[in-house]
C-alpha positions in Angstrom: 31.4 -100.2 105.9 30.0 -97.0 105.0 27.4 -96.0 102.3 28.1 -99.5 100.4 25.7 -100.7 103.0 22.9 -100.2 100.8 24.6 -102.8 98.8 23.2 -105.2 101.3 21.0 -103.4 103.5 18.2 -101.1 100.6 15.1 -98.8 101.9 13.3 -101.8 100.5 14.1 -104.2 102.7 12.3 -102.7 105.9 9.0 -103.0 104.1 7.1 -105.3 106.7 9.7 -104.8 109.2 9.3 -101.2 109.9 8.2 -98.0 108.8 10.4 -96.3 106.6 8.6 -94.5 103.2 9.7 -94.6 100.5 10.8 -90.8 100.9 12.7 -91.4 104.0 16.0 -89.8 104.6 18.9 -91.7 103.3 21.8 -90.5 105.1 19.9 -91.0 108.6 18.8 -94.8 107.1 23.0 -95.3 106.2 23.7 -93.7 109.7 21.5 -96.1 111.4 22.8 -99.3 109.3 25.9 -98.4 110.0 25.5 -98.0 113.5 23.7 -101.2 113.8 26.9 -102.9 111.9 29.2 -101.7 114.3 27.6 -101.7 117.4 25.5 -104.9 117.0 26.1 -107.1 114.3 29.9 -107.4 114.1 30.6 -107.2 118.6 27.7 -110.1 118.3 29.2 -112.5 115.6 32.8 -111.1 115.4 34.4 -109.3 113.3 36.7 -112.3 111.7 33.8 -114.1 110.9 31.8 -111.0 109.8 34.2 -110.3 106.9 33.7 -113.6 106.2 30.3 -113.4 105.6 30.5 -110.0 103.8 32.7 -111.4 101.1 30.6 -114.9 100.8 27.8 -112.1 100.9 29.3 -110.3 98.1 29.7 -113.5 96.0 26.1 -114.4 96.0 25.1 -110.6 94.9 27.8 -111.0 92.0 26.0 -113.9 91.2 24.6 -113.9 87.5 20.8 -113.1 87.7 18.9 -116.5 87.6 21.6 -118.7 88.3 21.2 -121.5 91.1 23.1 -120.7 94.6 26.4 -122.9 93.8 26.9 -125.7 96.4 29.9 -124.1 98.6 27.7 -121.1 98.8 24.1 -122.8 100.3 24.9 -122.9 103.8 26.1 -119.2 103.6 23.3 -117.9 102.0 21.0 -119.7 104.3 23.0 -117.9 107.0 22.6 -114.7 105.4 18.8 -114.5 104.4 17.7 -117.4 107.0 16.5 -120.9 106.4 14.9 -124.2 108.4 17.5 -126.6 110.3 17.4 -129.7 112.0 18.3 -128.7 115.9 19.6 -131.3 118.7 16.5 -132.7 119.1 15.7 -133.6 115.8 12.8 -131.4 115.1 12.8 -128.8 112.6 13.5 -125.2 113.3 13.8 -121.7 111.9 16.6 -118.8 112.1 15.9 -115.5 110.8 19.1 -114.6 109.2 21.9 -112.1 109.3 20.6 -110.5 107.2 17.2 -109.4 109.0 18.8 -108.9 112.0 20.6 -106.0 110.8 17.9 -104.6 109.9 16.0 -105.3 113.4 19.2 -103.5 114.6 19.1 -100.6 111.9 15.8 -99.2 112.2 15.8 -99.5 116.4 18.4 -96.8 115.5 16.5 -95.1 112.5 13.0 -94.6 115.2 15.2 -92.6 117.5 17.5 -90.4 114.7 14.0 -89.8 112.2 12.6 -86.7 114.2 15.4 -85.0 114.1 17.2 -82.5 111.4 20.4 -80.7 111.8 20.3 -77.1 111.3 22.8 -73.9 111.7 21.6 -73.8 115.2 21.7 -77.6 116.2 19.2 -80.6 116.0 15.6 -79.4 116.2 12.6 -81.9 115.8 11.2 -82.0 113.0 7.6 -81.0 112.8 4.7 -79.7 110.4 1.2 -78.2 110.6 -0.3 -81.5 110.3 1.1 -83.5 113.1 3.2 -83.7 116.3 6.5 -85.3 117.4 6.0 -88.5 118.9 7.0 -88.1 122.3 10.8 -89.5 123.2 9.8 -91.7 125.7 7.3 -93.6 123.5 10.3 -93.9 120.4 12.8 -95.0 123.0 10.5 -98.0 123.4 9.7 -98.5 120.2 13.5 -98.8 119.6 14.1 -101.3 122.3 11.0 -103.3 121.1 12.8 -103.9 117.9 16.0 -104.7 119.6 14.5 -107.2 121.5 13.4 -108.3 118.3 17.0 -108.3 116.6 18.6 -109.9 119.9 16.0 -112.7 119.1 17.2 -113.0 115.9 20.7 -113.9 116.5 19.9 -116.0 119.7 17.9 -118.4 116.9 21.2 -117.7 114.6 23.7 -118.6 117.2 22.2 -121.8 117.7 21.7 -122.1 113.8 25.8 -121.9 113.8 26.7 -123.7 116.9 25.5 -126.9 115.1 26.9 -126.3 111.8 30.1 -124.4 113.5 32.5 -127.4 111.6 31.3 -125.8 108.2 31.8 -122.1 109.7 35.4 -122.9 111.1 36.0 -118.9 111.7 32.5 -118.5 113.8 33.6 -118.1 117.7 31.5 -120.8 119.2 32.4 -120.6 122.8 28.8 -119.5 123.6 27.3 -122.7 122.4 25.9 -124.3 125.2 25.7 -127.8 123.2 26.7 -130.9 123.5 29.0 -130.4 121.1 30.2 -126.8 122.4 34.2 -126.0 122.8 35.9 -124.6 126.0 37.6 -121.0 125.2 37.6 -117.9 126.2 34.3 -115.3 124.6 35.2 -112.5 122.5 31.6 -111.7 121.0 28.2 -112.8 121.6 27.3 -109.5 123.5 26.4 -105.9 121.5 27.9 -102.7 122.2 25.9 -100.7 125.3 25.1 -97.3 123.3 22.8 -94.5 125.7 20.7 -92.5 123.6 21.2 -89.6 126.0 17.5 -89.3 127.1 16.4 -89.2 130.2 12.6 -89.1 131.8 11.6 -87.4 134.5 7.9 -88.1 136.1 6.5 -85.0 137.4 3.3 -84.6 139.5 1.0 -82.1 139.7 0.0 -80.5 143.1 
């Protein structure tokens, strides 16, 4: 990965997800997608079957303008951008898709890098005559709102891939708890614990 992210993962995309203008910083966006990649996306699906869908990913962007999704590539572009599924049960259901997952994951990362710039003398907030930082505390949850949001995301694409994990042969399904679920040993299916390096301190007055 690395600034081709925006080949997958554009400004554009967080419109409706999150709050990023359309003047926002672009290297601390790329940071924060790229982040998100390797701490989230790939320690939660693998990275096997991540470059997998990267280059069937790739395929479908490569795609003529206006032509249909070709039939070997359906089923990975539902996984990509989401799509409706019959589960166990019968009934219908709904997975969000890799695709906005990473971005769940990206800008819980971009909330707590935004305030800050780098300067000769270190980071310093960033702030102007019209407003105020928002306080750390307050982003910090903002970021683990969204990902609790992401997490939920891949919990509906796990079980989108556990039934359909036949068709994606390199997708690790020992955490299908399924019927139809294998018996190995789990190499993904958790994210990578990053701090942010804040801490909060109550203090009272006397």
């Amino acid at each position: 990965m690395n600034n081709n992210n925006f080949i997958f993962i554009k400004s554009t995309d967080f419109a409706c997800t999150g709050m990023v203008t359309a003047s926002c910083n672009l290297n601390k966006l790329c940071i924060s997608i790229e982040d998100a990649y390797v701490f989230d996306v790939e320690p939660l699906l693998c990275t096997g079957f991540m470059l997998d869908v990267m280059a069937k990913w790739t395929e479908i962007i490569n795609l003529p303008t206006g032509d249909p999704i070709p039939e070997n590539l359906k089923k990975w572009y539902g996984l990509i951008f989401g799509s409706t599924y019959e589960d166990c049960n019968g009934k219908m259901n709904r997975h969000l898709g890799v695709k906005l997952m990473w971005v769940y994951y990206s800008y819980a990362n971009y909330i707590i890098i935004n305030p800050f710039d780098d300067t000769p003398n270190g980071l310093k907030y960033k702030t102007n005559e019209w407003s105020s930082p928002v306080p750390i505390k307050d982003l910090n949850g903002l970021s683990t709102s969204y990902k609790n949001k992401a997490y939920e995301a891949y919990k509906s694409i796990k079980e989108f891939l556990c039934l359909n994990k036949d068709f994606f042969t390199t997708f690790d399904s020992c955490n299908c708890h399924l019927s139809c679920g294998c018996i190995c040993s789990c190499s993904c299916g958790k994210t990578k614990k990053v701090s942010t390096g804040f801490r909060y301190k109550s203090i009272k007055k006397k």
